[in-house]
DSSP file (Angstrom, degrees, kcal/mol; ACC not computed):
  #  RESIDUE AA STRUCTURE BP1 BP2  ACC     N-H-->O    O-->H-N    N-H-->O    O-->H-N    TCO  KAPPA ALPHA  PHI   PSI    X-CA   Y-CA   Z-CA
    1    1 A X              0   0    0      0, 0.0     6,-0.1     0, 0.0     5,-0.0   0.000 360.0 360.0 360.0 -13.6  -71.1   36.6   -1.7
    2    2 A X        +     0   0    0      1,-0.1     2,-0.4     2,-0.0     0, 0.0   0.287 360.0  63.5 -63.4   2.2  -70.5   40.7   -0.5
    3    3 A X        +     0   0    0      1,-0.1     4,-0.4     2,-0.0    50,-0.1  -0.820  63.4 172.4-145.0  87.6  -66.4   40.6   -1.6
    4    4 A X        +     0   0    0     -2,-0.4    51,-0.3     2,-0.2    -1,-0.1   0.133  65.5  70.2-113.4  49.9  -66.6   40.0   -5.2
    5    5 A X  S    S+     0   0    0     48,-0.2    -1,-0.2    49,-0.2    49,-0.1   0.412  98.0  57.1 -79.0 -28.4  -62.9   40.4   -6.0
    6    6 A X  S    S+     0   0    0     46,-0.1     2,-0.3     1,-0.1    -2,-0.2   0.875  89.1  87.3 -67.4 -19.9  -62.7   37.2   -4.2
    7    7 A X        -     0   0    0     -4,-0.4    46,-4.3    -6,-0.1     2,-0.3  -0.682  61.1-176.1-118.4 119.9  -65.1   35.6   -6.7
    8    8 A X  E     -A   52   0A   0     -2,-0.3     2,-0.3    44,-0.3    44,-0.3  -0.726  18.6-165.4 -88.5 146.8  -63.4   34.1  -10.0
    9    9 A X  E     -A   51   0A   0     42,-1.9    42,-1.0    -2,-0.3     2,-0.4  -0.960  13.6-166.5-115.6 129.8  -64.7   32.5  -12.9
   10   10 A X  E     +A   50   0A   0     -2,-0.3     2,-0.4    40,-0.2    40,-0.2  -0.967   9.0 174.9-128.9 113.4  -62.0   30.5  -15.2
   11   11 A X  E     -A   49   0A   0     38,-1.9    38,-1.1    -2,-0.4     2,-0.5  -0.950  13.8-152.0-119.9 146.2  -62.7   29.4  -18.6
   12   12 A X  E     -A   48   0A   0     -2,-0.4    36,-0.2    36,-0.2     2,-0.2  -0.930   7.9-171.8-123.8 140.7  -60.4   27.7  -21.1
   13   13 A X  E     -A   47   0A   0     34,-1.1    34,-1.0    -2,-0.5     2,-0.3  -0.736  14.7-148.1-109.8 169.5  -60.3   27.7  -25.1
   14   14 A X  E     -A   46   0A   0     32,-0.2     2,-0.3    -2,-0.2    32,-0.2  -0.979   9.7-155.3-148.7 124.4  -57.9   25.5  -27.1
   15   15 A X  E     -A   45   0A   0     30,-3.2    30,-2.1    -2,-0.3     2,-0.6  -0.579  24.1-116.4 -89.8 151.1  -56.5   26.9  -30.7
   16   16 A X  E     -A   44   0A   0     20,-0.3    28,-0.3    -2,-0.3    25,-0.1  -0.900  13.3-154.2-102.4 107.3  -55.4   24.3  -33.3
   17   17 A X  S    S+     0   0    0     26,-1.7     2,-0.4    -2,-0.6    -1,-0.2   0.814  86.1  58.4 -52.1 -49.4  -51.7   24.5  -34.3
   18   18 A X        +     0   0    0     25,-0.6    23,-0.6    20,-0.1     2,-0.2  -0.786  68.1 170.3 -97.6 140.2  -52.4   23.0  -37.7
   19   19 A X        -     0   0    0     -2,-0.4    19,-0.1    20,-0.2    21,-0.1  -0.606  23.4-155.7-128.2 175.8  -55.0   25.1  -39.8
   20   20 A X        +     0   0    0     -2,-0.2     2,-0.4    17,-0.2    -2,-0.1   0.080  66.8  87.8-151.1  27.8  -55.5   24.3  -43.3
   21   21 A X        -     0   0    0     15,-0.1    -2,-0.2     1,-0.0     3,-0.1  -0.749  58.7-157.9-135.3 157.5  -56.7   27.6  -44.5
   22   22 A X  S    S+     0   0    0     -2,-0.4     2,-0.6     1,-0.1    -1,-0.0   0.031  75.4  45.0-118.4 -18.1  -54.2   30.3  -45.6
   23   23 A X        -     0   0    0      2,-0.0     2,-0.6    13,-0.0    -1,-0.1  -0.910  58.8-169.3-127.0 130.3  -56.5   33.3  -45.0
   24   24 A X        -     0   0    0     -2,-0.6     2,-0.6    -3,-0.1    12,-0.0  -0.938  19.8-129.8-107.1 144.8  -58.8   34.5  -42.5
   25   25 A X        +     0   0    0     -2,-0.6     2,-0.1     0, 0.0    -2,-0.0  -0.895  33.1 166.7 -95.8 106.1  -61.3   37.2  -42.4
   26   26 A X        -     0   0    0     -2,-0.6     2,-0.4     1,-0.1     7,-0.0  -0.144  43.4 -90.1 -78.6 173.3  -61.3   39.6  -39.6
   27   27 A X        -     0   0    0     -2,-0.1    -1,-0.1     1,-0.1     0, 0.0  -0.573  41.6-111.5 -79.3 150.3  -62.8   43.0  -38.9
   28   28 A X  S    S+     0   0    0     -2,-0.4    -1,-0.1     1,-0.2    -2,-0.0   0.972 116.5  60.2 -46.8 -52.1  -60.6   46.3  -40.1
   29   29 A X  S    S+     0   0    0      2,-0.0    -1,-0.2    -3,-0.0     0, 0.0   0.837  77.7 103.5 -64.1 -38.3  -60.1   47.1  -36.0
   30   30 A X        -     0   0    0      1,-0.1     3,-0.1     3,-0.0    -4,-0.1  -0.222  48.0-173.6 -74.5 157.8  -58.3   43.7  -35.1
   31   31 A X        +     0   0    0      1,-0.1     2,-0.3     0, 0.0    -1,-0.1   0.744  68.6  29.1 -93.4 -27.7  -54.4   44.2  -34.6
   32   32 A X        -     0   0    0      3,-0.0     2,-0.4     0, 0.0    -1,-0.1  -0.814  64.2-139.1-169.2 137.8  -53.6   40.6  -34.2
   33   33 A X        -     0   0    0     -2,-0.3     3,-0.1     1,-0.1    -7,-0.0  -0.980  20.6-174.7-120.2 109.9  -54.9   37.2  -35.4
   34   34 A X        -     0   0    0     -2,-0.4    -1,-0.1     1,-0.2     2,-0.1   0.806  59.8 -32.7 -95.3   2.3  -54.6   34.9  -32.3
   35   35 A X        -     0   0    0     -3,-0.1     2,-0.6   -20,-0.0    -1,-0.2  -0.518  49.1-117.0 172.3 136.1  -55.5   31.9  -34.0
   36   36 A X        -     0   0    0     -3,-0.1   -20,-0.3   -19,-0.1     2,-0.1  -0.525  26.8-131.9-101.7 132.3  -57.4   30.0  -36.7
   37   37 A X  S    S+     0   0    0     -2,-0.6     2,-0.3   -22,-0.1   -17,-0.2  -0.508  71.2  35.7 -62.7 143.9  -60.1   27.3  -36.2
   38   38 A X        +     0   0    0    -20,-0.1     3,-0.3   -19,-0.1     2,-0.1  -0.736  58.3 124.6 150.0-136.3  -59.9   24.1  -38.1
   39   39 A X  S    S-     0   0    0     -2,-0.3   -20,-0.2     1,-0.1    -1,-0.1  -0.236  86.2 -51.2  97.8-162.6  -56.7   22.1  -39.1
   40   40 A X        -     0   0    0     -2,-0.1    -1,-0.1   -21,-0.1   -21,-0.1   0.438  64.4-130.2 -72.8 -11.6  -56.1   18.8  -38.3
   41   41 A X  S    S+     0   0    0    -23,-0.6     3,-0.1    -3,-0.3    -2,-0.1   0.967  72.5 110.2  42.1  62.5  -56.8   18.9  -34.4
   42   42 A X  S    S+     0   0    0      1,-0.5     2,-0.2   -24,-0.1    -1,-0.2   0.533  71.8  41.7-145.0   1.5  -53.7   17.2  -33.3
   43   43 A X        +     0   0    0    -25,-0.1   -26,-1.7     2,-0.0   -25,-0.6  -0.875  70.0 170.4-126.7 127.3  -51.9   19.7  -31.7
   44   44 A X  E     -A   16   0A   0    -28,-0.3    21,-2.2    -2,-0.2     2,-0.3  -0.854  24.8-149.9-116.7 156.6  -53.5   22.4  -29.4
   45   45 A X  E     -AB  15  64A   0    -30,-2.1   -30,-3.2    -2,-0.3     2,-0.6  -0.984  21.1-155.9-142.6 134.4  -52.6   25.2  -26.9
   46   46 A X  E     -AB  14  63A   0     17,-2.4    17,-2.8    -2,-0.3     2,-0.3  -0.942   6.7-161.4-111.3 122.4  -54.9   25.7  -24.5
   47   47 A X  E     -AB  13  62A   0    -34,-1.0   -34,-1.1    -2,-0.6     2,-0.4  -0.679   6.7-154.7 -77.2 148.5  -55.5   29.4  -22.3
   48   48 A X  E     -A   12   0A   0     13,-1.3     2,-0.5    -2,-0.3    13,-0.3  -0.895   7.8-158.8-112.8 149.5  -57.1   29.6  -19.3
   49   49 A X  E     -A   11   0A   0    -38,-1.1   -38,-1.9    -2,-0.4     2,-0.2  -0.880   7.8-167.0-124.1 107.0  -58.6   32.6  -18.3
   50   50 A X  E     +AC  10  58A   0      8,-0.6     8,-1.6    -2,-0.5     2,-0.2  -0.613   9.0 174.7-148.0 144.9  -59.8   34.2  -14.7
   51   51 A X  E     -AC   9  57A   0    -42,-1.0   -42,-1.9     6,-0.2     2,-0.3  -0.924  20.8-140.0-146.1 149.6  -62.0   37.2  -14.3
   52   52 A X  E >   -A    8   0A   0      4,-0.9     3,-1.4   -44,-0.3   -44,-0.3  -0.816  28.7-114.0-108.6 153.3  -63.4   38.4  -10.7
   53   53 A X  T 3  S+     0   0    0    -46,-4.3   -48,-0.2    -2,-0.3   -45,-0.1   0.133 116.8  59.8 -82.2  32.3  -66.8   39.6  -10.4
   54   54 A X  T 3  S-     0   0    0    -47,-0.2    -1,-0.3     2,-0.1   -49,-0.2  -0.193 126.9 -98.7-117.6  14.6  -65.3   43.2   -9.6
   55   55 A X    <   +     0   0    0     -3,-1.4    -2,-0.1   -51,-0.3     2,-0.1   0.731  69.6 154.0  92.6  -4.7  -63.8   43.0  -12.9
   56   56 A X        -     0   0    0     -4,-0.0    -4,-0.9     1,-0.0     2,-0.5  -0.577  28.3-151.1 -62.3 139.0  -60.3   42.0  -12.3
   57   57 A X  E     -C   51   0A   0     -6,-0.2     2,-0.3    -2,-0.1    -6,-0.2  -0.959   2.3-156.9-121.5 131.1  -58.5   40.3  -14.9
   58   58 A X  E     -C   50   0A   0     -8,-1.6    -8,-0.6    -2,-0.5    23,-0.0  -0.921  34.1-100.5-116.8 154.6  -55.7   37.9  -14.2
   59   59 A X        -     0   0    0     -2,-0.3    -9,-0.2    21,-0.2    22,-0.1   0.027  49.6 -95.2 -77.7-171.0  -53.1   37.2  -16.9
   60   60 A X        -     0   0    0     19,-0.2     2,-0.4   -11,-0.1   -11,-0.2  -0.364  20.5-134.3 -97.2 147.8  -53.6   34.2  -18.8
   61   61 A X        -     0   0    0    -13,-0.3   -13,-1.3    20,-0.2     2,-0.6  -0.998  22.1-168.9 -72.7 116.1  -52.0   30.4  -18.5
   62   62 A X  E     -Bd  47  83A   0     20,-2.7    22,-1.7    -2,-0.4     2,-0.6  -0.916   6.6-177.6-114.1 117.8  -50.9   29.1  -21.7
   63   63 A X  E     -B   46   0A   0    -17,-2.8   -17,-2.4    -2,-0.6     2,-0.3  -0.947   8.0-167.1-131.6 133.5  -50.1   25.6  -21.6
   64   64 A X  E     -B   45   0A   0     -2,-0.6    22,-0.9   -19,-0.2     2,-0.6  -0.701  28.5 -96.4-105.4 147.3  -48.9   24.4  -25.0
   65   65 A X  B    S+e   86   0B   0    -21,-2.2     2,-0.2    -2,-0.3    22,-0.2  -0.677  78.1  83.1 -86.5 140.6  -48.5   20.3  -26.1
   66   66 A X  S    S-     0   0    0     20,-1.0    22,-0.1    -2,-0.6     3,-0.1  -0.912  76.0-117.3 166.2 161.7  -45.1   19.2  -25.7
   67   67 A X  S    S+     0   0    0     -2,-0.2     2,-0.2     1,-0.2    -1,-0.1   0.586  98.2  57.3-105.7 -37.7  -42.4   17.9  -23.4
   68   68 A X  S    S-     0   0    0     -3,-0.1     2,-0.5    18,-0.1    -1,-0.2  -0.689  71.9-145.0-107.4 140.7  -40.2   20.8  -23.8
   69   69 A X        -     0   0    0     -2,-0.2     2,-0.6    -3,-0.1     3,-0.0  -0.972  25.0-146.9 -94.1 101.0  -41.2   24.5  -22.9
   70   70 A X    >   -     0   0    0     -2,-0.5     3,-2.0     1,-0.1     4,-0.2  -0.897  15.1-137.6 -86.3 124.9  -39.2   26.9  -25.7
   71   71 A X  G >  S+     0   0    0     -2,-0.6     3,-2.3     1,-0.4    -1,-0.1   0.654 105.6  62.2 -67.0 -38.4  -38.3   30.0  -24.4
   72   72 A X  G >  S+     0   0    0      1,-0.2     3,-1.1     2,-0.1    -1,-0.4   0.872  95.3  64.1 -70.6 -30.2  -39.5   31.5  -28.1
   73   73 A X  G <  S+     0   0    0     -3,-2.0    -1,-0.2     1,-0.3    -2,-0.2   0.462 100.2  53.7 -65.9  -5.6  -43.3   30.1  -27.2
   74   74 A X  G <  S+     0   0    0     -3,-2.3     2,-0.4    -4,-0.2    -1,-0.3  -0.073  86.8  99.7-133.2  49.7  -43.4   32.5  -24.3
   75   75 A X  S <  S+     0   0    0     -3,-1.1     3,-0.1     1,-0.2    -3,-0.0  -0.954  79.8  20.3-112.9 135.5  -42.5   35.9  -26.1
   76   76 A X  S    S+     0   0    0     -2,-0.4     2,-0.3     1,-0.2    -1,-0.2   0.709  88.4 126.7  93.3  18.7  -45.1   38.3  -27.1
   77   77 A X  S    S-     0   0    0      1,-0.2     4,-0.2    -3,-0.2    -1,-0.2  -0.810  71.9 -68.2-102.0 152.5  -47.9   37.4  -24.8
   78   78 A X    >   -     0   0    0     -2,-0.3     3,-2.0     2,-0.1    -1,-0.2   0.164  67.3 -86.9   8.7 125.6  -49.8   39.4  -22.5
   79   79 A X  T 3  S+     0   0    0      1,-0.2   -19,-0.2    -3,-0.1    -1,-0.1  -0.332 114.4  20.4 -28.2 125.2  -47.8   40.7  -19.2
   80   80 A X  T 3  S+     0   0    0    -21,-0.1   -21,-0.2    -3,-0.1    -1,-0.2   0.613  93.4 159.4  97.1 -13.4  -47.6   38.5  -16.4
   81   81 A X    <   -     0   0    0     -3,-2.0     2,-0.2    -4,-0.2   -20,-0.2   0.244  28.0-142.9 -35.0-180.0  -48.5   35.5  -18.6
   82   82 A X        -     0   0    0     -3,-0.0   -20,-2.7     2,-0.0     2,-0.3  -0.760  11.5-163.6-179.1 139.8  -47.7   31.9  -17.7
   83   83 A X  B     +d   62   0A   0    -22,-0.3   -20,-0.2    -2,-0.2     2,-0.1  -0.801  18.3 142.3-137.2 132.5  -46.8   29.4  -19.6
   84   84 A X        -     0   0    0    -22,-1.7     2,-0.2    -2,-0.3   -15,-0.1  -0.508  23.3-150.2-163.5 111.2  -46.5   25.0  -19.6
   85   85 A X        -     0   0    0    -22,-0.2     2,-0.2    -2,-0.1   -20,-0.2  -0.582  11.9-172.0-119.7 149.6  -46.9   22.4  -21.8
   86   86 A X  B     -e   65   0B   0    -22,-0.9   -20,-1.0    -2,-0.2     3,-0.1  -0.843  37.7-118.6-135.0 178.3  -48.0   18.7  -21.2
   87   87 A X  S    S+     0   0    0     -2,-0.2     2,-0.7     1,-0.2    -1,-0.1   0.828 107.2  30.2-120.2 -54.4  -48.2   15.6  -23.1
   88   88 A X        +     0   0    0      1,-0.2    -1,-0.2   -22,-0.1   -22,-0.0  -0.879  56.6 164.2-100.5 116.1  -52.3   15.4  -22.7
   89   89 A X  S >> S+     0   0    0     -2,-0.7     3,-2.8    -3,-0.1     4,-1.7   0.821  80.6  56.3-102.2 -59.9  -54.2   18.7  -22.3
   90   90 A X  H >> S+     0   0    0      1,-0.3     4,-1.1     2,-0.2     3,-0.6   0.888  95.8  59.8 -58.3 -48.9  -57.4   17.2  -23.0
   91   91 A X  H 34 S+     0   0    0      1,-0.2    -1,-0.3     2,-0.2    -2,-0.1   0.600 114.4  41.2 -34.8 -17.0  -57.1   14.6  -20.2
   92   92 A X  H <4 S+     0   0    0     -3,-2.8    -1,-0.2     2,-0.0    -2,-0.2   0.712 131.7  20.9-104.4 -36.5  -56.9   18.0  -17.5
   93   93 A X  H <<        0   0    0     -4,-1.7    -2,-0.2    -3,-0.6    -3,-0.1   0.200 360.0 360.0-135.5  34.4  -59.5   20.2  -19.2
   94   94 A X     <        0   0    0     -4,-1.1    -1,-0.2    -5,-0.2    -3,-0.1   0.182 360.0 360.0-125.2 360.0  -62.0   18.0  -21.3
């Protein structure tokens, strides 16, 4: 428990592709909307997230639902991202 760069913690959220709202309300400071809660909950993309307990940050997994991975889903993300989609999400991380 003395080497805490080895020690991770990994948590995952899952955004909902269909939203049903047309507006959100943000603070003035955010740059970026990365996604809105509600919709229909029948398509998700889930991140994972890893943190060390020195503080490290590792970039993100994004695993989207799908059979196909499109080249355009893995533009704009964090550096160093990483990116996969599967037919069940919830079945891995529910």
């Amino acid at each position: 428990m003395n080497k805490p760069a080895e020690i991770f913690n990994c948590d995952e959220t899952r955004f909902s592709d269909k939203t049903q709202r047309k507006h959100v309300i943000v603070t003035s400071s955010t740059g970026y909307v990365f996604g809105k809660h509600g919709g229909s909950g029948k398509q998700y993309t889930t991140a994972l997230i890893e943190i060390s307990a020195a503080g490290q940050v590792i970039s993100p997994f994004i695993i989207y639902s799908g059979k196909v991975l499109m080249n355009t889903w893995c533009k704009g993300g964090p550096d160093g991202s990483r990116y996969a989609v599967t037919k069940k999400v919830i079945k891995y991380f529910m």
